[in-house]
C-alpha positions as CSV (number, residue, x, y, z in Angstrom):
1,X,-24.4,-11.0,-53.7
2,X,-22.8,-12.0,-50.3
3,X,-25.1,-12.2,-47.3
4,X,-25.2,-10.3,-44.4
5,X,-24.5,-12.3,-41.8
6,X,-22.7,-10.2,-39.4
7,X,-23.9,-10.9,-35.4
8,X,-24.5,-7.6,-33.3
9,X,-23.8,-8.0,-29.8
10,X,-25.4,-5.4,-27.2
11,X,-23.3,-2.2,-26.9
12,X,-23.6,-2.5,-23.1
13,X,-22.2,-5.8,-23.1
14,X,-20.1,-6.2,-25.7
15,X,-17.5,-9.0,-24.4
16,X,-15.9,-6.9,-21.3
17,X,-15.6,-8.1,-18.3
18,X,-15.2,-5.9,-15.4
19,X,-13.0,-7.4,-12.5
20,X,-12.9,-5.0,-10.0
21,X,-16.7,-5.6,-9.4
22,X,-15.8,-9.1,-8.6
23,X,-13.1,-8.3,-6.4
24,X,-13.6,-9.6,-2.9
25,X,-10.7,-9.8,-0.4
26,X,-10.1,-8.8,3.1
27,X,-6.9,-7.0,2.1
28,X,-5.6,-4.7,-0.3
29,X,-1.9,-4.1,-1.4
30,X,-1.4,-0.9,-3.4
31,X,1.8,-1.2,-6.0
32,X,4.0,0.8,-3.7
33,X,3.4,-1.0,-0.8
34,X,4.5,-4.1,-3.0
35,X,7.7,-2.3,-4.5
36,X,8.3,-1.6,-1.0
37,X,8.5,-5.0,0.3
38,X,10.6,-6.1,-2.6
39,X,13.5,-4.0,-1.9
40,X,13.2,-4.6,1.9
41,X,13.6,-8.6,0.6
42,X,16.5,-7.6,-1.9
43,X,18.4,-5.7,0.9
44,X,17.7,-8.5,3.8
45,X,18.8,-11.4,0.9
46,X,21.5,-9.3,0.3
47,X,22.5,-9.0,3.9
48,X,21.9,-12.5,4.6
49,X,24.8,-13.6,1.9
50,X,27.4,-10.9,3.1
51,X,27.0,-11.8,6.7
């Protein structure tokens, strides 16, 4: 008969990593404020090539 050689990790563990605890900046940027500021580059790039 095969062995049993499976390897239990601990269920509180288990491999995951969780970033956000690690997170340490002085800023934040939440997603619209970053959509925001690509459109504002896409209409001055924009501008720019007409003028």
């Amino acid at each position: 008969m095969a062995r049993n050689n499976k390897i239990f990790m601990p269920s509180s563990q288990g491999g995951l990593i969780r970033y956000f605890d690690e997170e340490r900046t002085r800023f934040r940027l939440k997603p619209g404020h970053v959509v925001i500021l690509i459109g504002a580059l896409v209409v001055l790039e924009v501008l720019l090539h007409i003028l």
